[in-house]
N, C-alpha and C positions, 0 to 999 in steps of 0.2 A: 191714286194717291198712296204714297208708299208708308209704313208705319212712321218711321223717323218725321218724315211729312205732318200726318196725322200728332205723334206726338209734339211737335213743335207748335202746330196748331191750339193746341191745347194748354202748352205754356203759356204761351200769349194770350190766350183769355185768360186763364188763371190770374196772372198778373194783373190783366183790365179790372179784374172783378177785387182783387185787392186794392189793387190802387186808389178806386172809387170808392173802399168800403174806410181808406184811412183818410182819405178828402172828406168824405162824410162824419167818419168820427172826433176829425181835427174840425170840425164845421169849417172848413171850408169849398166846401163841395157846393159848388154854384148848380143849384136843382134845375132854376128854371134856365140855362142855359143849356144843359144837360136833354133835359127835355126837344128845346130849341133844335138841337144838333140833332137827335133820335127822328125830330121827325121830319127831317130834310131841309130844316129853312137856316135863310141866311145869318149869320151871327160874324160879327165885328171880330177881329184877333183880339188875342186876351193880351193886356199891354204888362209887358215883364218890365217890374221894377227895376234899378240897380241895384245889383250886389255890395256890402260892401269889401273894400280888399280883404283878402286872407290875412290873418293874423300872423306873425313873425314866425318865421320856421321853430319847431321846438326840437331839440335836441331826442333822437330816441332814447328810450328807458336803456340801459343797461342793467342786465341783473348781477352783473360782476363789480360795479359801482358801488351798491350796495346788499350790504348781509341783514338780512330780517332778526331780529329777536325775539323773544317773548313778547316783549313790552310793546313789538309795534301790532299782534293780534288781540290783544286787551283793549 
């Protein structure tokens, strides 16, 4: 296994091990499914809501639009 290998390797945990840690901070880190899956058994797909549509495109900021003042850092 080549370093680039190994280091991609290790992205992808990183990430796993983040991922879980803000599922669990946001409670919603499903434990005992989590479990479930760790130790081999069957578990049902996890049924994804709808979204709803995206909100109306917004114009991007231009910073030549508007000049800042004083008054707007107070």
């Amino acid at each position: 296994m080549s370093i680039g290998q190994q280091m991609g390797l290790i992205a992808v945990m990183g990430n796993a091990v983040a991922a879980s840690f803000i599922a669990w901070w946001d409670r919603t880190l499903d434990a005992d499914r989590v479990r479930n899956v760790f130790a081999g058994e069957d578990v049902e797909p996890i049924q994804v809501a709808e979204l709803p549509a995206p909100a109306a495109a917004v114009e991007p900021f231009q910073a030549a639009d508007r000049h800042p003042s004083y008054s707007d850092s107070v």
